[in-house]
Structures are given as C-alpha cells and as structure tokens.
N, C-alpha and C positions, 0 to 999 in steps of 0.2 A: 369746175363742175365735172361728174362724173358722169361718163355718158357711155348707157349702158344697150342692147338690140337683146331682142326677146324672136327668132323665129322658131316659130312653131305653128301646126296648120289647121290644131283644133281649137275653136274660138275658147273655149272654154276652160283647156288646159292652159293655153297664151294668158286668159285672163287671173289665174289662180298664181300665175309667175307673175306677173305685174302686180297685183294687189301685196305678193308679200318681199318682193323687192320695195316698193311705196314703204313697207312697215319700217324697212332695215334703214331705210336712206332715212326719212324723217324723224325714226327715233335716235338716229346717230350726228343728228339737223347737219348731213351734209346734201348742199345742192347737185341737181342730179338731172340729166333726162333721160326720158325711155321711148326707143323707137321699136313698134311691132313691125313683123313680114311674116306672112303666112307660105313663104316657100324658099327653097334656097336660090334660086333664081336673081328671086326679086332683090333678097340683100348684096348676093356679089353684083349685079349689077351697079349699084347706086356703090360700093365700095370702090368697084373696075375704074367707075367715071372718079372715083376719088371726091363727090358729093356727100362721103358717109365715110367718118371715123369713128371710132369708138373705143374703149379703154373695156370693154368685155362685149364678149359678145355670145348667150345663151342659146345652144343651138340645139335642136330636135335632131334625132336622126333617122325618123322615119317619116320624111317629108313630099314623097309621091315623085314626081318623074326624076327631079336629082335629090339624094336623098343630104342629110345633113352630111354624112362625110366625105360624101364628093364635093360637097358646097366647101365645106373647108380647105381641102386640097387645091382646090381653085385658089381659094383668097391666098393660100399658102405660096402660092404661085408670084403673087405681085405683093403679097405683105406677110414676109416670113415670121412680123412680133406681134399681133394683134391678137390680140388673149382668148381665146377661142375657149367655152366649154361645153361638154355635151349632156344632155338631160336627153335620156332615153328610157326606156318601160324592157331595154335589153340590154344583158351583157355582151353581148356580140362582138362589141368593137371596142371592148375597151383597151384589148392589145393594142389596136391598130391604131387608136385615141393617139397614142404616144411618136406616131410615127408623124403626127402635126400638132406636135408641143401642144396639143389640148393642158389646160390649168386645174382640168377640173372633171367630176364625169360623173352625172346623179341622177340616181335611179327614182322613177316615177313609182307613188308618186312622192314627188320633190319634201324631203323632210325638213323643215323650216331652221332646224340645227345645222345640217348638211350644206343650205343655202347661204345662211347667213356667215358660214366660216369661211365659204368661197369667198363671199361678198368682201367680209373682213379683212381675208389676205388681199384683195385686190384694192380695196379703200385705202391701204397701210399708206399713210402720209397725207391724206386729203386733212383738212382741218375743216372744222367747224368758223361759221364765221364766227367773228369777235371785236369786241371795240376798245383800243388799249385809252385807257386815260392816265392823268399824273396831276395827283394831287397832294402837296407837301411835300414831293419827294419820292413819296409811294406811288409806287407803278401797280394798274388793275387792269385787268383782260374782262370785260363783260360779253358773253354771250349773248347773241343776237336773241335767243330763244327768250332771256332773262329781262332782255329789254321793251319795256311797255310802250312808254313815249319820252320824248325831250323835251322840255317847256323852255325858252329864252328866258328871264328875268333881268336885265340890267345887264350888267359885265358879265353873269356867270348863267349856266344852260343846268337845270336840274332834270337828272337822268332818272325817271320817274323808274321802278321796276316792279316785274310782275309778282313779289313778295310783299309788294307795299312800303319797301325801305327805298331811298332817296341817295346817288350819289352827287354833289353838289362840285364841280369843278369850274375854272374861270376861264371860258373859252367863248365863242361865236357860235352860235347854231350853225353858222354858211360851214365854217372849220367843220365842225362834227360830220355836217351832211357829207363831207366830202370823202372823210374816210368813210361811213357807212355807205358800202357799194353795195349793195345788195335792194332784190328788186323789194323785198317786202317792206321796206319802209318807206312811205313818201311825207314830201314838204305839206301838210294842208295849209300853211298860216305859215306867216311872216316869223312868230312865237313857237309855232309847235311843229314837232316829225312825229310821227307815230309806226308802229309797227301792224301794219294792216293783219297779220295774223291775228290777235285778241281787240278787232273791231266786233262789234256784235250784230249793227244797226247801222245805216248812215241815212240820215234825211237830209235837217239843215249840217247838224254837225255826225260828228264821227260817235257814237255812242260805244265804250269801252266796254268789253265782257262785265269789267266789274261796278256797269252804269254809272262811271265816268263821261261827261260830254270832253269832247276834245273839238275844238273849233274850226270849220273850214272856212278859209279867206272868202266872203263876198264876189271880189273879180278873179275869175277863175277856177270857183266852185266845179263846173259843169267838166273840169279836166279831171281834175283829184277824183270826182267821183268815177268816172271814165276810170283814170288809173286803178283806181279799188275795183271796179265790177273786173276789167279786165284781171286783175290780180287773182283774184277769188275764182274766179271760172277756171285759170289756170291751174291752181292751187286743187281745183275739185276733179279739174282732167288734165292732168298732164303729162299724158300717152298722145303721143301721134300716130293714128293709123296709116298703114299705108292696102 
C-alpha cells in the first residue's frame, strides 16, 4: 500500500490534492491511503512519535506559524529519506527545496500532468493486485479490477469476469480465497467470493452491476453485509482527517 500525507491548511486547496491523488491511485488500481493535516505541527508530531510513516509526503509551504519548509527541516532532522514534496503558489524556495532532497516542487495551482508524474515516479514498483492461475500449463495474471466473482462448482472454481468471459481452473474456492488478499473481495457463500467493487444492491443476496444475483449464506448473512457496508463507506471516504 501506498501511503501518501497531504498538509496543507486550506480546506479546499487540501481537498482538490486528495480528489485527484484518489483519480491517479485508482485508475492505476494500486492500493493506497491518504492522511490530511492542516499544519506542519500536526504532521512532524505524529512522524517525531514515529505513529506516522509515509512513502510521500505533499507539503504546502505556506502553512502559518511553522511554515512547510521548517516542517521539513525538522523531519529531516530524524528521518533524512522520507520523500518530501512541496506544492506552493511560490517560487521562493525552490533553491532551498534541494537543501532537503524535496522529490518534487509544484506550483498552484497543482497541474494534474505535473502531479501525476510525481505520483508516477514515486509508485515506480508498486503493482497492481492480481491473481496468478495455471491452467494446462498456461500461466495467467488476472487483475483484481477484471475479476467479478468465483463460483465453486465441484472440483473446479469458475472465475466469472467483468467481460463476461469465464476462466475455468481445478482448484478450491478456500485455495483461491487465500491468495486473494485484498479487502474488496469477500466469502458470501460457501460457493461464491465476489468482488464488492461491481456489487450494485445487497438485500437478501448481492445484486451484481450487471443484475447478476450472487448469493449470501443464510448463517452469517448479517457479517457479509457488515463487511460490504463497511467496504463501501471506505471505498467512498477514504481520507482520514485529522
């Protein structure tokens, strides 16, 4: 997971960095989290106590009583690699950017081409999930994105896909579930895993975008759906304010 901090101390500028970081991460389906601070304060503290790592960290530099490049200097202080870059409305400090290995230095407001090549260079190596399977011999990588649900059938688990084409392999649903580690998919049924992303509806069962029923178990309905609501709220906020 990429885990990225956004401080900046206008609600609104913060929120136009978060909405198009959400675009970059989920069109490129790598998982990700985003932690906001509204001051440089607030994030070296939570760094100082070592409660807060991050693999980027997007920083304002006009941030009110310390400003973003003393905040940096600080963390530079106790964590000499943590990829620091500055999104400011000045050029003021972009000498001085270099004097704490800043990654990066983008002028407001923030040009989505500009952002996303940061972004780019910093993802270089995350993957996408994927599900490798092996059938006859032949080795296949599926993309979590590509995958609908998995129905059991007898000895073999048919990997239903969001094309409407069917890879049919001779394994265990329990096997499958075990390599797909990731939250968006859960067990409803003994038979089926689904991919809660392309759920549309869930009452009794799981209604697919493409008004597919897919079936949740009788005992233990009331968690699955628990696990979907929870999923999906995430899915719809998944900023943490602080």
């Amino acid at each position: 997971m990429f885990r990225i901090a956004i401080c900046e101390d206008r609600p609104e500028e913060r929120n136009v960095l978060v909405e198009k970081a959400k675009i970059y991460f989920e069109r490129k389906n790598l998982r990700y989290s985003i932690q906001t601070y509204s001051s440089g304060d607030a994030i070296f503290a939570e760094i100082e106590d070592e409660t807060a790592v991050f693999d980027l960290i997007l920083m304002d530099i006009h941030l009110g009583a310390t400003n973003g490049f003393e905040t940096a200097v600080k963390i530079r202080e106790i964590d000499p690699e943590m990829p620091i870059a500055f999104v400011t409305a000045s050029r003021d400090y972009a000498v001085e950017s270099y004097d704490v290995d800043a990654v990066g230095y983008l002028l407001k407001p923030v040009q989505e081409d500009k952002l996303y090549a940061l972004l780019s260079k910093m993802t270089r190596g995350e993957k996408p999930g994927s599900l490798t399977v092996k059938k006859r011999g032949r080795i296949r990588n599926l993309d979590y994105r590509d995958i609908f649900y998995l129905e059991s059938s007898g000895h073999k688990v048919v990997i239903h896909l969001v094309d409407q084409s069917e890879e049919i392999v001779y394994a265990k649903l329990d096997a499958l579930e075990c390599c797909l580690q990731d939250e968006r998919f859960v067990r409803c049924h003994k038979s089926f895993l689904v991919n809660m992303d392309y759920v549309q509806s869930v009452q009794k069962d799981f209604e697919m975008e493409s008004g597919i029923l897919v079936p949740i178990r009788t005992h233990g309905r009331k968690d699955v759906i628990k696990k979907y609501e929870a999923y999906f709220e995430k899915r719809q906020n998944p900023v943490i304010e602080n």
